[in-house]
N, C-alpha and C positions, 0 to 999 in steps of 0.2 A: 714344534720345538726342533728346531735345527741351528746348523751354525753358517746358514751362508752371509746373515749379517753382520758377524762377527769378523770372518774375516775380509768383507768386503772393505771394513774398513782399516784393514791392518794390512803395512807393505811387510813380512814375515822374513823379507830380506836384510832389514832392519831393525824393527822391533824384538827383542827377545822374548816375546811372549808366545808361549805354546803354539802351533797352530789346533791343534787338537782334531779330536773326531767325535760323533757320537757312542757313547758308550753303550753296553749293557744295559737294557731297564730292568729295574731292583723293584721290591714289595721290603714293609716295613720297614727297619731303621736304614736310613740313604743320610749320606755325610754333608756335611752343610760348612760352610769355610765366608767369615767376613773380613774383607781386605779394606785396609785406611788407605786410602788415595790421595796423595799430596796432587793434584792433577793444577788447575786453574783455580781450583778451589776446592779446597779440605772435605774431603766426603769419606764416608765407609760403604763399600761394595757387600753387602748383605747375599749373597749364593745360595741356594736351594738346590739339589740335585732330586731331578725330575727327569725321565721317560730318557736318559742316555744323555744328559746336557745337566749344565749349574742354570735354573733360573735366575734372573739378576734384579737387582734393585740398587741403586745407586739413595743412600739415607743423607742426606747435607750434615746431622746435626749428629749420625748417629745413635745406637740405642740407647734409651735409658730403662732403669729398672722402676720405674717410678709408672702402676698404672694409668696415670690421668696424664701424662706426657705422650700424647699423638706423632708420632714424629713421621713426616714426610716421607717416602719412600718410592722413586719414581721409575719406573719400572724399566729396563734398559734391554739389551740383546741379549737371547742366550750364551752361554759363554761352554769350552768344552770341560769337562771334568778334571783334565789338566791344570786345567788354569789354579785350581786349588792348593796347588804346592807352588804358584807364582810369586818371589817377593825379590825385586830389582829395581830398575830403572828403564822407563819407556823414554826414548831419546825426545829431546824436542822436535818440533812439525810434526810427530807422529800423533795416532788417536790414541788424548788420553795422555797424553807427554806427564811425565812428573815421575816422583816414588811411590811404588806400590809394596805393603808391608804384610805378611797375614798376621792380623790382628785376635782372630777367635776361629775355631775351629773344632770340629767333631761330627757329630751327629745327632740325625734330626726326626720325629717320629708325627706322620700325621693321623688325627684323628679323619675316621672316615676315609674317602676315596679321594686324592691328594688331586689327580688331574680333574676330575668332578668341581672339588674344592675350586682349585685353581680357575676354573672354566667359569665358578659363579664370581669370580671375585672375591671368595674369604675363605682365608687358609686358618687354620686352627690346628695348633703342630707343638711335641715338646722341645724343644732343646736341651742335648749334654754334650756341651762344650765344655773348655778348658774354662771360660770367663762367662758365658751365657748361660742359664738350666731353665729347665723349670718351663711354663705354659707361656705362648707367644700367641698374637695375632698378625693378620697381614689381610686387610682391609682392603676394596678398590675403593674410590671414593665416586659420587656420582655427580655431585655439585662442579660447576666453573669456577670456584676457587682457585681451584689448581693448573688451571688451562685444559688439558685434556684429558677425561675423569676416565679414561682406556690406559693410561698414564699412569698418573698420582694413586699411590696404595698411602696406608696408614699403615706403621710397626706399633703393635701395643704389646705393650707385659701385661697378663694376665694377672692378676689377684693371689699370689700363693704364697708359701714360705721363701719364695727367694726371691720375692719382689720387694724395692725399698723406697723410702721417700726422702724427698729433700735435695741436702746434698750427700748423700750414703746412696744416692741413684746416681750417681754421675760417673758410672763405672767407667768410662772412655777418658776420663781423666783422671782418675783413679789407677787403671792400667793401661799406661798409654804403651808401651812395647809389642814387640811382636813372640808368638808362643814357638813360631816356629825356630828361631834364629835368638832369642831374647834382647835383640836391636832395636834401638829408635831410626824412624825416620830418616835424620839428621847420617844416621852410623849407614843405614843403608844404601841412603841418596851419595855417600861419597865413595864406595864403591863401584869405579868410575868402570871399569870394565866391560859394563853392559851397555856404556852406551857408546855404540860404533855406528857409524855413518859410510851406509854403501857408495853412495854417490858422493865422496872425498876422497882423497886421497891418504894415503899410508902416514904422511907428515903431518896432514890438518888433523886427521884422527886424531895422532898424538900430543899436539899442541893444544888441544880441543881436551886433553885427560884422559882417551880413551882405553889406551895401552901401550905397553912400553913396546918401540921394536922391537926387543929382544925376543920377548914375548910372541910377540907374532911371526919371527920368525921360526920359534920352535912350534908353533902350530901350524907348518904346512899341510894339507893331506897327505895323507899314506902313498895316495898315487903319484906322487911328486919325488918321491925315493924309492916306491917298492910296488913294480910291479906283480899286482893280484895274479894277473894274466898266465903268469909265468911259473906261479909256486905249484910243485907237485900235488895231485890229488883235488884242486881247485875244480870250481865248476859251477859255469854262469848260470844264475838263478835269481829268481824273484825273493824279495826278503820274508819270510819265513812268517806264519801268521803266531804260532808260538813257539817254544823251546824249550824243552825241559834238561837242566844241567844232565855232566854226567856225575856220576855219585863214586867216592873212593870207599874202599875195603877196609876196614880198621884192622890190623894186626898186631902182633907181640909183640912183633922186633920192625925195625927198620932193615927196609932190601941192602943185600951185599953186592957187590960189584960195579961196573960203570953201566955207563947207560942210561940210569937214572936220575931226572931233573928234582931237586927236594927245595920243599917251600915251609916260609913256616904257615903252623895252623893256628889262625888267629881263631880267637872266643869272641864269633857275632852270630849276625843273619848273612845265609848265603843268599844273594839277589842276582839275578839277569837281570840285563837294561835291554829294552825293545828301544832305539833311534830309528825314525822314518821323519826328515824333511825337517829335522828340529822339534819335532813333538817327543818327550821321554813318556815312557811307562816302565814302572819297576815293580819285579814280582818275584815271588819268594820262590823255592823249591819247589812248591806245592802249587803256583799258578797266582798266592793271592795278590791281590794287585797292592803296594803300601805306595803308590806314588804320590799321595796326597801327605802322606806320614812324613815322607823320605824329601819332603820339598828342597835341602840344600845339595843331596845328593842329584837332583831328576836336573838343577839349576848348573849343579857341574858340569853335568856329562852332555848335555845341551849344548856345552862348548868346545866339545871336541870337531876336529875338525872333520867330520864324516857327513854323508846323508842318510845314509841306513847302513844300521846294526843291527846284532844280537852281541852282549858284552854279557862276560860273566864274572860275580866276583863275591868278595864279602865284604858288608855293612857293622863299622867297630865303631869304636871307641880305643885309642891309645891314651897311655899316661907319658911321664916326662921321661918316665926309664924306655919308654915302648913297647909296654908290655899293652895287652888287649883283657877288657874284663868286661862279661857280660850282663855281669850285675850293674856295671856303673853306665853302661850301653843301655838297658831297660831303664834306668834315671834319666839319661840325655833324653829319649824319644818322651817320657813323660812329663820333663821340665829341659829344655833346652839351656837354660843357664846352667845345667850340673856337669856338662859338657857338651864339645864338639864332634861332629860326627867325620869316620875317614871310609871311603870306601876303596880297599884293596884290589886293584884289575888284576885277576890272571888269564882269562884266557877271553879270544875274539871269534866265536865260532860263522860268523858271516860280516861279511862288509862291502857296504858300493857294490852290490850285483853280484858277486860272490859267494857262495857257500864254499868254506874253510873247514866243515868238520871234518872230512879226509884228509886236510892238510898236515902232517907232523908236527906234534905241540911244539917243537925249538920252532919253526917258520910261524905258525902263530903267535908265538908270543915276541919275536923278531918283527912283526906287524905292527904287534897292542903295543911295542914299545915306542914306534913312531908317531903313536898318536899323543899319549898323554906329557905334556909337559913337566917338568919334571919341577917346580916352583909352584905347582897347583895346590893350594893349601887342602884340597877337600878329597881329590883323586891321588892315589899313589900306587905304582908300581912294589910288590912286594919283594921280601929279600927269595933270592934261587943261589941253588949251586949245583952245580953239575957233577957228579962222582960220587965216590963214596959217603954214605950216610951217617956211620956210628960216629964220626966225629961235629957232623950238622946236630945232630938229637942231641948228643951230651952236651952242644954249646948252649940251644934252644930251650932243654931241661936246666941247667946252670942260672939262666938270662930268669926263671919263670915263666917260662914262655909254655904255651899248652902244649904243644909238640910238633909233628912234620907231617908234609903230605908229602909222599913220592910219586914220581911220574913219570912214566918211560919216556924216553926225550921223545922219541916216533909213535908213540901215542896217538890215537886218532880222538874226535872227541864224537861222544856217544850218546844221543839224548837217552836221559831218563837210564841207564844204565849205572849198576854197581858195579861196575869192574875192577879187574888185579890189575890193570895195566895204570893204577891210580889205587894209593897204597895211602891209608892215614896209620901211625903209632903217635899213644898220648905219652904225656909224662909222667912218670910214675908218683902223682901231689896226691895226697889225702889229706882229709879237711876233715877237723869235726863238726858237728852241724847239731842244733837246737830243732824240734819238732816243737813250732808254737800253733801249729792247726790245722786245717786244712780247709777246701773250696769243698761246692757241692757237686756232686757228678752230675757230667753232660751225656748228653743222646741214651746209649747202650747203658750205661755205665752206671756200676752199682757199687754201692759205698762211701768212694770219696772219689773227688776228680785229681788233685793233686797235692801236696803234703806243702804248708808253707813252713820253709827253716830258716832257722837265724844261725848267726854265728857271733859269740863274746868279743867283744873289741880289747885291747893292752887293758884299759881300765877298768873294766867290770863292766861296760854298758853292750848289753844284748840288739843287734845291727842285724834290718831283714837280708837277707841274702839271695832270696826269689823263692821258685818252687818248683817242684817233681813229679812230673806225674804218672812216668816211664818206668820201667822194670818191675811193675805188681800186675802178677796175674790177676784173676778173678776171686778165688780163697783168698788171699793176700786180701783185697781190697774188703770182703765183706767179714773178713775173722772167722 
């Protein structure tokens, strides 16, 4: 299981698809991701994640929920873990030209010893996806039917509660969109954007649909306006294997006097972006990796105009007023039609050979702001102001807005540190909230895991609000 076949046949120069690497190998639940492939001919790329790579299967017809439907499944290159949060446009002459959409996605559980499994030829594995559950098979076949029986596997649905017959099995026509974006095909194929042609010229591109001048002239590289070489505190360096943010102070009040850069504090997930050579990975505070989850986020930042990063930022949800809400944030990642995702850059703590954490956050972010474009529906640049605070907060509070971070403008940035020289104050909003249950507790933990609360809507109807699982000791938790 590697990826040299994969990318032997992809120019990376070209194709917007991940290069990727092998990842981590995992034990028990490993995420599983099937992509519709408008290619030459309409197929679903079936993925398994195995030993640090997605096994692949290329299905012509797709799954069906219907036991005694055999479907085809022929067995292709491994592909990198990456690739799972893949859904664009592979340019024409390239491998595999066409739309690639994610069609089903989540996680996948094998009975027995999955590489054993794998090795005899019959996988026997659950599925909880978003569209797929329940018992699967994946068959080699041994007959010349198929031409070469090292090849041709069989996809079966297993016998259980969530297999169907007839036409109530024809889930690929049934849900033909995608879970990640909520797009057809047709919506994603004309976002022309991705498909650019190295070997053309700036003009043909654009005649060709690819992107507007404009556009590509505001995504020059950073080193093309602002030499790295040159900013104080800088210092040439290999890109960083990880990075853990730095962390602000929450306090009472907002700091008094100048000096300090104030941002708002939106209500998300705070994520870093690892870029190396056009492969993203995105990971939380804590290391976890969501780049399969965050697929339109990993597709943006993919397009910035750098080779290696570390970006830091936060993963929201805005409304039409611009406010940020967590709760409607946990909707979009579980159903992508309930909204679209924005992810807010503040801060670039390494770029192109560079490490910038010694750099003074104003020249950092003097950097991050020559990269991102400023028309980019998915990346945005957040609101700053320099100077005094009490009148940022009381705007911020005013607007609904959760509240501020401050930031000493010469600030250095700190892995994994909670420092004063990086200041959070909230707004002072209180909510009442409905106690309708709670989870059951994890690892250590005795009592309950977390409390689920609702809140009353204008009309009398009671609307989940998420849940808490923060601020109860251990008496608290068992009464």
């Amino acid at each position: 299981m590697a990826l040299e076949r994969y990318r032997q046949k992809r120019d990376f120069g070209t194709t917007p698809e991940p290069r990727g690497r092998v990842g981590a190998k995992k034990k028990g639940q490993l995420s599983f991701v099937i992509q519709k492939h408008a290619a030459s001919h309409l197929h679903y790329d079936f993925r398994l994640e195995l030993g640090g790579v997605l096994l692949s299967w290329a299905v012509p017809k797709g799954p069906s929920l219907d036991p005694q439907d055999k479907r085809l499944a022929m067995h292709v290159e491994d592909h990198p873990l990456e690739y799972g949060g893949f859904e664009g446009v592979i340019p024409p002459k390239q491998y595999g030209a066409g739309t690639v959409m994610v069609w089903d996605r989540g996680t996948w559980t094998p009975q027995g010893d999955p590489a054993e499994a794998y090795a005899k030829g019959r996988l026997k594995f659950q599925l909880d996806g978003e569209k797929l559950k329940g018992g699967w098979n994946l068959v080699r076949t041994h007959g010349s039917k198929y031409g070469n029986g090292k090849q041709a596997w069989l996809l079966i649905k297993e016998n259980d509660e969530f297999a169907r017959r007839g036409v109530d099995a024809r889930i690929v026509d049934d849900e033909p969109n995608s879970v990640l974006s909520g797009r057809s095909l047709d919506d994603i194929g004309r976002k022309r954007a991705h498909v650019w042609h190295s070997n053309r010229s700036v003009a043909e591109n654009v005649r060709a649909g690819a992107v507007s001048t404009k556009k590509k002239a505001r995504s020059k590289p950073a080193a093309s306006t602002i030499s790295l070489a040159d900013l104080g505190g800088v210092k040439p360096a290999p890109l960083p294997a990880t990075l853990t943010p730095t962390l602000a102070t929450l306090v009472d009040a907002i700091p008094a006097g100048d000096g300090w850069l104030h941002e708002i504090k939106y209500d998300g997930y705070r994520m870093v972006c690892r870029i190396e050579r056009g492969s993203v990975r995105i990971l939380s505070r804590n290391g976890k990796d969501w780049t399969s989850a965050l697929g339109t986020i990993g597709e943006a930042v993919s397009r910035l105009p750098v080779k290696s990063a570390w970006i830091d930022g936060e993963v929201t949800t805005v409304d039409a007023h611009g406010r940020t809400s967590f709760q409607v944030l946990q909707n979009a990642l579980a159903d992508p039609t309930q909204g679209s995702l924005t992810y807010f850059l503040f801060d670039v703590p390494y770029l192109d050979g560079y490490d910038l954490r010694k750099v003074p956050l104003l020249e950092r972010k003097r950097v991050l702001k020559s990269l991102v474009p400023e028309s980019d529906p998915v990346l945005r640049l957040g609101v700053e102001y320099l100077g005094p605070g009490k009148e940022f907060l009381a705007q911020a509070c005013n607007l609904g807005l959760e509240g501020a971070v401050s930031k000493r403008a010469d600030s250095l940035y700190r892995d994994g540190v909670r420092t004063r020289e990086w200041l959070k104050v909230k707004c002072a909003q209180r909510q009442e909230m409905v106690i309708g249950g709670f989870t059951d507790p994890q690892r250590s933990r005795r009592g309950f895991g977390a409390l689920l609360l609702g809140v009353y809507e204008p009309g009398g109807k009671l609307r989940y609000a998420g849940k808490v699982g923060t601020g109860f000791d251990q008496k608290a938790r068992i009464g």
